[in-house]
N, C-alpha and C positions, 0 to 999 in steps of 0.2 A: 673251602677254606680250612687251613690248619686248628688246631687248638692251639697254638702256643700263643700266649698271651702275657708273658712276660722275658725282656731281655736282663742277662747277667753281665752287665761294662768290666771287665775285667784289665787293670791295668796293674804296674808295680812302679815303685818307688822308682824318679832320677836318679841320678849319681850325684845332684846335687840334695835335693830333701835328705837323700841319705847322709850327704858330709853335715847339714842343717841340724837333722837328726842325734847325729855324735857330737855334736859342737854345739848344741845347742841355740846358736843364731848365726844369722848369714856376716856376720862380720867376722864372727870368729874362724868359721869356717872358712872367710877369703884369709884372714892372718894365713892361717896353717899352711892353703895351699900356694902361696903368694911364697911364704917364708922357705919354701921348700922349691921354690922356683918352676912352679907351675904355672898353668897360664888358665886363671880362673874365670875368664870370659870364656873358655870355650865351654866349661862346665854350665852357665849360664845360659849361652845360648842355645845350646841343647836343650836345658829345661826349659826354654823359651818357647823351642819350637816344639815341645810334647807334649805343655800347656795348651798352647793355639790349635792343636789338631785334636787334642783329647775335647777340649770345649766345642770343639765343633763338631765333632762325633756325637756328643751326649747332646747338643742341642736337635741336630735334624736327627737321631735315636727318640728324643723326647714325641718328635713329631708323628713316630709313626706306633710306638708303644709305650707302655710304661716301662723303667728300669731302674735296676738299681745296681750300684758301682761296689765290686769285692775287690780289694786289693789282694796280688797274689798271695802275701803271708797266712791270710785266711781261707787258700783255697782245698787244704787237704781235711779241714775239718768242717768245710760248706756243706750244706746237705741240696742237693740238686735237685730237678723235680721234671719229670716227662715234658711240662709244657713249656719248658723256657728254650730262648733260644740266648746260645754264648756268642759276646763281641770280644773279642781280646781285640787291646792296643798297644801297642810295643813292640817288642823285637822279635824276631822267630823265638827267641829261648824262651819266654811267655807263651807261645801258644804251644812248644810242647811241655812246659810246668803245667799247663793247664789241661791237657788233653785226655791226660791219666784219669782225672780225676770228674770228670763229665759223664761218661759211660759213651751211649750214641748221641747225645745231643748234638745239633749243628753247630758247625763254629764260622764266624764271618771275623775271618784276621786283619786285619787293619794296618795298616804301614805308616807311622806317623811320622817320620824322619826319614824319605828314602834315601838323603845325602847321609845319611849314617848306617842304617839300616838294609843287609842284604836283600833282605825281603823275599826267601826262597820260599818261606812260610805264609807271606802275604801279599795277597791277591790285591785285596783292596786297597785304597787313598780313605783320606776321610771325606773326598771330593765324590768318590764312585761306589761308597760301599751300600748305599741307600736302597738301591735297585734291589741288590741282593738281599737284605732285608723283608723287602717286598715279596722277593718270590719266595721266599722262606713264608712268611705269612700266610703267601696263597697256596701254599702246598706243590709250588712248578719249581723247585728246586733243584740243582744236581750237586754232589759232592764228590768227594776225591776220598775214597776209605785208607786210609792209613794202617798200618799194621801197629802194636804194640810189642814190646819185650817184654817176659816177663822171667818173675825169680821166684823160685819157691826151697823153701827148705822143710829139713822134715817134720819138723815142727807144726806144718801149717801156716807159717808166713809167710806173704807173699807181696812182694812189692812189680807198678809198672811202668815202664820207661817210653816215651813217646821218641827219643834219639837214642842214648844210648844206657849203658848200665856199667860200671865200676866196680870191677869184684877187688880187693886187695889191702893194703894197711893205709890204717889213718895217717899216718904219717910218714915220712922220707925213709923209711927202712923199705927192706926187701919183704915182700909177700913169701910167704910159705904155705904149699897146698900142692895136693895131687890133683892131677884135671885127665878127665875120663871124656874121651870126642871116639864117637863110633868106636871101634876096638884093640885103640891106643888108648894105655894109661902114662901115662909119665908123673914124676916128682921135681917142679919148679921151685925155686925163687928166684922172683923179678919184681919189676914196677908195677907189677897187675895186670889185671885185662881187662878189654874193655871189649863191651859185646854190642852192638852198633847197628840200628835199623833201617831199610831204606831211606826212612826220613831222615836220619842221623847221619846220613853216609858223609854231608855235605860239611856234619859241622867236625868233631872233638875226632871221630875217626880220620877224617880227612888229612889233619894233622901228622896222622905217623905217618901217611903215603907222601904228604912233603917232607919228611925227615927222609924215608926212603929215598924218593927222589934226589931228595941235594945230597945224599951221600953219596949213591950212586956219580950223581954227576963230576962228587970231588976226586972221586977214585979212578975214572975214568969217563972223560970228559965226552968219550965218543960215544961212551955206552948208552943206552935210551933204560929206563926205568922201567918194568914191568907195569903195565898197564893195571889201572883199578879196576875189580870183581864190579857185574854190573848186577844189582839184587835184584830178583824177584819182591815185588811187593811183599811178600809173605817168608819171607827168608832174613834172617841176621847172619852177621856177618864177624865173628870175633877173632880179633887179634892177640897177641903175647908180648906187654911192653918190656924188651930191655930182659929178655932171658935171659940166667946166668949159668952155663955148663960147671959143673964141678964133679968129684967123686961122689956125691950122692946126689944131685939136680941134674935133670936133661933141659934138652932142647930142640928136641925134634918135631913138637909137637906145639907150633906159633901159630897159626892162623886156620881157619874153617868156616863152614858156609853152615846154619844149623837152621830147620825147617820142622814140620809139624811131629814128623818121623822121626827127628835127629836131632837131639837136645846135646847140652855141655854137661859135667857132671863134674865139681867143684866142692872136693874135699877140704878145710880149711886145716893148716897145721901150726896157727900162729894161735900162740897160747892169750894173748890181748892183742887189742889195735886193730884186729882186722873187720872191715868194713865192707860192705857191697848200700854204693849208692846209686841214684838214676836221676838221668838229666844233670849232670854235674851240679845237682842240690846237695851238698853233705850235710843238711839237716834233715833230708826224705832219705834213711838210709835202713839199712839189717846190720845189728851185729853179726859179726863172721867169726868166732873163734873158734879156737880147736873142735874137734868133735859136730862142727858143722856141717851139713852135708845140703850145697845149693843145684838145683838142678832150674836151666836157666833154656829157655823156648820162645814160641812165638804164644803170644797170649791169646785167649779166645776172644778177644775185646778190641774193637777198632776203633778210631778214632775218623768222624765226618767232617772232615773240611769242605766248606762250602765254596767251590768253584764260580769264575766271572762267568 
């Protein structure tokens, strides 16, 4: 038998508690999105159904351990503990908010809404995640090791991303910074980059390869798009949003495969604003400005996902 003897329920806020939240009651909250010509039953019944799946997850959880329920806002100042074992409930973006910040602990993801929810991240129902539970328990477990990104700058700080990582300005302006990949340097401004982990590939990366693709197809309709990089587990993947050629910025240097060997190297040249965030949290971020020097890799730290 394992020691772990306590589970961590970890979910985050609806999109309805959150409108509840800024509006303070649910009437106010249907005014606004009513008045605005929204359709506030679907908000509802979403919360409807992640109510009834989270109740029934902590009830049969209740059955076989003890637990206690963190909401994600609290998850980067949690203190975690070798014997616990994590249930996340909600969306894949939940289980990698939460992945970072666990170390190895197992994780059993849950799907509580599959008619909403892709669920590339979640293996389980609230109907079948019990088993697994059990084998976690008994120590007959198998999991799926996940790779992390990670950032460090010279300072000594270090942030880490379970999808992907955002190097570039808080706001709609152009990034400024020289970016150093094996024995090309170049001098950019663009919309940033974003550096993207196997598990990531699916989500925020994915996105530019369908910009790619429909441009592609609008320019010529016959032409077929360049096929997506297929990662090694242990490999990221980072792209160049939106480079801008001019007299002093290149553009030769948009995209790369970076592994244990082969790091990014991410000079910032924006005197404010510039940011590198992870997991599309811009509250889990690093200042980036001038004089910054980010060197960006695979992290020594993996993340267990717990397999059916």
């Amino acid at each position: 038998m394992s020691q772990r003897d306590y589970a961590i329920l970890v979910r985050g806020k609806t999109r309805l508690e959150q409108l509840v939240e800024r509006f303070n009651t649910l009437g106010q909250a249907r005014f606004y999105i009513e008045s605005a010509g929204g359709e506030f039953a679907e908000y509802e019944a979403e919360n409807d159904r992640f109510q009834e799946s989270f109740s029934l997850v902590q009830r049969q959880l209740s059955a076989l351990m003890k637990n206690k329920i963190v909401e994600r806002s609290f998850l980067p100042a949690f203190l975690f503990d070798p014997r616990q074992l994590i249930v996340v409930v909600g969306p894949d973006g939940l289980v990698a908010n939460t992945a970072k910040y666990v170390g190895r602990l197992p994780i059993v993801a849950i799907n509580p809404d599959p008619a909403r929810n892709d669920g590339v991240l979640l293996p389980f129902t609230p109907h079948t995640f019990g088993p697994a539970v059990e084998r976690v328990l008994a120590g007959k477990f198998a999991v799926r090791e996940a790779s992390l990104a990670e950032v460090r700058l010279q300072d000594g700080q270090r942030l880490l991303a379970f999808n992907d990582l955002f190097i570039g300005a808080a706001s709609h302006v152009s990034a400024r910074y020289r970016i150093r990949y094996q024995q090309t340097t170049e001098t950019h401004s663009s919309s940033g980059i974003i550096v993207s982990t196997a598990s990531g590939a699916t989500g925020w990366l994915s996105s530019v390869f369908n910009m790619n693709a429909g441009l592609v197809e609008f320019l010529d309709p016959n032409e077929n798009a360049p096929p997506r990089p297929a990662l090694a587990p242990d490999e990221l993947l980072f792209v160049v949003r939106e480079a801008f050629r001019s007299q002093r910025t290149q553009c030769g240097l948009t995209a790369g495969v970076l592994n244990a060997q082969v790091p990014l190297v991410v000079e910032s040249m924006m005197p404010a604003n510039g940011v590198i965030f992870s997991d599309g949290v811009e509250s889990d971020f690093l200042h980036f400005n001038a004089g910054a020097i980010a060197t960006i890799g695979v992290a020594p730290e993996k993340a267990n996902l717990v397999v059916a």
